[in-house]
C-alpha positions in Angstrom: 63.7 75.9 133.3 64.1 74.8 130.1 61.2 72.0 130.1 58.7 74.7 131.5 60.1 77.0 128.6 59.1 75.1 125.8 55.8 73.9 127.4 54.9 77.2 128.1 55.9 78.7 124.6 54.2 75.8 123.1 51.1 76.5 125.1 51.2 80.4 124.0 51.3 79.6 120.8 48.7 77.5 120.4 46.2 80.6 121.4 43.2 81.3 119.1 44.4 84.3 117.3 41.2 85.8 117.7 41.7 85.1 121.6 44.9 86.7 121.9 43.7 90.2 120.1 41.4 90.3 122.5 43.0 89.6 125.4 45.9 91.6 124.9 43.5 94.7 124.6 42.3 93.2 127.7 45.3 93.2 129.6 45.8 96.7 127.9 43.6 98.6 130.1 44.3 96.8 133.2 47.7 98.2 133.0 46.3 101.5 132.1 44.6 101.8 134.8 47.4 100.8 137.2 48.0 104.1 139.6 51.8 103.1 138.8 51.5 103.3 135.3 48.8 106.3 134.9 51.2 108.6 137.3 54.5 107.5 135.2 56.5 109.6 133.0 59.0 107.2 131.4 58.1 104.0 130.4 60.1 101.1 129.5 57.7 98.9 127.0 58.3 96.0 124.6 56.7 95.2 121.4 55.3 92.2 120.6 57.6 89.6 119.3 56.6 85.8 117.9 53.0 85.2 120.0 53.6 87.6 122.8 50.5 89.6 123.8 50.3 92.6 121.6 51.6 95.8 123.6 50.8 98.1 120.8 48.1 99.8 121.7 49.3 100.1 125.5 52.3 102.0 123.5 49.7 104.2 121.5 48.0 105.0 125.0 51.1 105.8 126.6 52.0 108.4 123.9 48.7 109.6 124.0 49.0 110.5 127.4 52.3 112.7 126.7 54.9 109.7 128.6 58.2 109.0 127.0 57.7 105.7 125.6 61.6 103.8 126.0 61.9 100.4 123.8 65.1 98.2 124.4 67.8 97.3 121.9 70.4 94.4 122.3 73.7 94.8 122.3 75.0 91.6 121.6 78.5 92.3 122.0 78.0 93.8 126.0 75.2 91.5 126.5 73.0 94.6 127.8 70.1 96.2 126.7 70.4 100.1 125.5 67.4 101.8 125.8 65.8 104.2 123.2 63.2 106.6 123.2 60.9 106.0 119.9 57.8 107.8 118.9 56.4 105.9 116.2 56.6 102.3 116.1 56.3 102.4 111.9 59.4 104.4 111.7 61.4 104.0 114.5 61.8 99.8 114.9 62.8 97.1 113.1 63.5 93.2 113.8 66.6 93.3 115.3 68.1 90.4 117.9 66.4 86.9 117.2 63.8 89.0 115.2 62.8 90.6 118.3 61.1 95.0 117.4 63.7 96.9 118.7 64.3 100.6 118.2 66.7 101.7 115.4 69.9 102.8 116.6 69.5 106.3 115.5 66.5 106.9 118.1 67.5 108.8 121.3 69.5 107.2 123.8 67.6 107.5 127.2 69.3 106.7 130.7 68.1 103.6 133.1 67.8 106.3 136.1 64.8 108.3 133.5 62.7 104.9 133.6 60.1 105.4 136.5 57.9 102.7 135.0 58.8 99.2 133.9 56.8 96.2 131.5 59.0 92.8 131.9 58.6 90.6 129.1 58.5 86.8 130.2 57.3 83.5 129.3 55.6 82.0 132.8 55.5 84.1 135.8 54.0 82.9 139.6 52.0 84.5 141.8 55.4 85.6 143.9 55.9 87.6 141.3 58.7 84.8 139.9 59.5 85.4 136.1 60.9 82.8 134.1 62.8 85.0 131.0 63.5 83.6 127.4 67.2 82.5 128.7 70.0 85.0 127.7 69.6 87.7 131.3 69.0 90.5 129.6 66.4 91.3 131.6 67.8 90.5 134.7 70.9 92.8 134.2 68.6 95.5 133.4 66.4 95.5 136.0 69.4 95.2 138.4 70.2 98.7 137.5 66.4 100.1 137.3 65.9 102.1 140.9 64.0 99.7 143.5 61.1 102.1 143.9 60.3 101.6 140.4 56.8 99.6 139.4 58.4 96.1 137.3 54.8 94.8 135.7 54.4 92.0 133.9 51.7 91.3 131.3 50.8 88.0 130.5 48.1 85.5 129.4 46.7 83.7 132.3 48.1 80.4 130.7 51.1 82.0 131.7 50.3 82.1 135.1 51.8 78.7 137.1 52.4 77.6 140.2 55.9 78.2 140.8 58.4 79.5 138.2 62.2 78.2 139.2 64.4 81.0 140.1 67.8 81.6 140.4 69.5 84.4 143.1 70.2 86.8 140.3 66.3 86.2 138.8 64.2 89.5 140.1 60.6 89.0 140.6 58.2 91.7 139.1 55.4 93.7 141.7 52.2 92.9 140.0 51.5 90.3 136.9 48.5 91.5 134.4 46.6 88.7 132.5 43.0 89.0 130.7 41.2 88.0 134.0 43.4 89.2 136.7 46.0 91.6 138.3 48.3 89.7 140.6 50.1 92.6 142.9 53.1 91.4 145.2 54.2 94.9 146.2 52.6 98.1 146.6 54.6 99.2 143.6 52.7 97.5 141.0 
C-alpha cells in the first residue's frame, strides 16, 4: 500500500496545473449529474487538500441547489471524523489536521444517519470500486457507520484509476468512481 501511495501521490502531483482546473470542473459536472447526487439532500464533501482535484465548485453547486453541504473535522484524540454543516467555505474552514480544510468547530454538528450522499476522498481507486485512503482509517470508520443504501462516490483523476488497489477486510469500496473521462459505477447506488 504504501509503494502505490507515494507513486500515486507523486504522479498527482506532477499534473499540469492548468490540467487539473480543468479537469476537476470536469469531474464537477459528472457528479452533478449523477441521479444519486442531484436527488440528495445532505451531502458529505471534502475540500481540496495539497493536489486533490478541486471540489469547490461541486460545493458551490450543491448550495446552490438548497442541499446541506457537511465537511469533516478530525478528532485526533477519538480518531473519528465529526461532521459539520458549513455554508461558506471563506468563513467557515480553516487548515486543520495535516493542513487538511476542515470546518471550524463552531459550525453545526450534523449526525452520520442525516448524510444521504457521500464524496470519498482517496488516492488510487480500481474499477471494483477498491479505494486506497491516505493511511490513518478515517474514512473507513466513517463509512462503517454511513447507512448502506447511501451513494459512496469517488472523484478522481483518471491517473488515479489502476488496476487493482490492495484492500484490507475493514477497506469499503465506493459505488461509482468519477474521473475527467469516465464514470465507473459498481452499484446501482452511484
Amino acid at each position: 500500500k504504501r509503494m502505490l501511495r507515494a507513486r500515486m501521490l507523486a504522479a498527482r502531483d506532477a499534473l499540469d496545473a492548468d490540467y487539473r482546473a480543468a479537469a476537476s470542473t470536469t469531474i464537477a459536472q459528472r457528479i452533478l449529474a449523477l441521479p444519486s447526487f442531484v436527488f440528495a439532500t445532505c451531502v458529505l464533501l471534502t475540500l481540496p487538500y495539497r493536489s486533490e482535484w478541486d471540489t469547490q465548485s461541486l460545493f458551490a453547486a450543491a448550495r446552490a441547489a438548497g442541499k446541506t453541504v457537511v465537511l469533516p473535522r478530525v478528532d485526533g484524540d477519538a480518531r473519528m471524523l465529526e461532521l459539520h454543516a458549513v455554508r461558506d467555505i471563506a468563513a467557515d474552514t480553516a487548515p486543520g489536521h495535516r493542513g487538511i480544510p476542515e470546518p471550524l468547530p463552531g459550525t453545526p454538528r450534523v449526525v452520520v444517519d442525516a448524510i444521504d450522499w457521500v464524496l470519498v476522498p482517496g488516492v488510487a481507486f480500481d474499477a471494483q470500486g477498491g479505494r486506497l485512503g491516505y493511511g490513518g482509517g478515517f474514512y473507513d470508520r466513517l463509512l462503517s457507520q454511513v447507512a448502506e443504501a447511501v451513494a459512496r462516490v469517488a472523484g478522481a483523476f483518471e491517473l488515479q484509476v489502476v488496476p487493482a488497489v490492495p484492500a484490507a477486510p475493514h477497506d469499503l469500496k465506493v459505488d461509482a468512481i468519477v474521473t475527467e473521462q469516465r464514470v465507473l459505477t459498481m452499484s446501482d447506488r452511484g
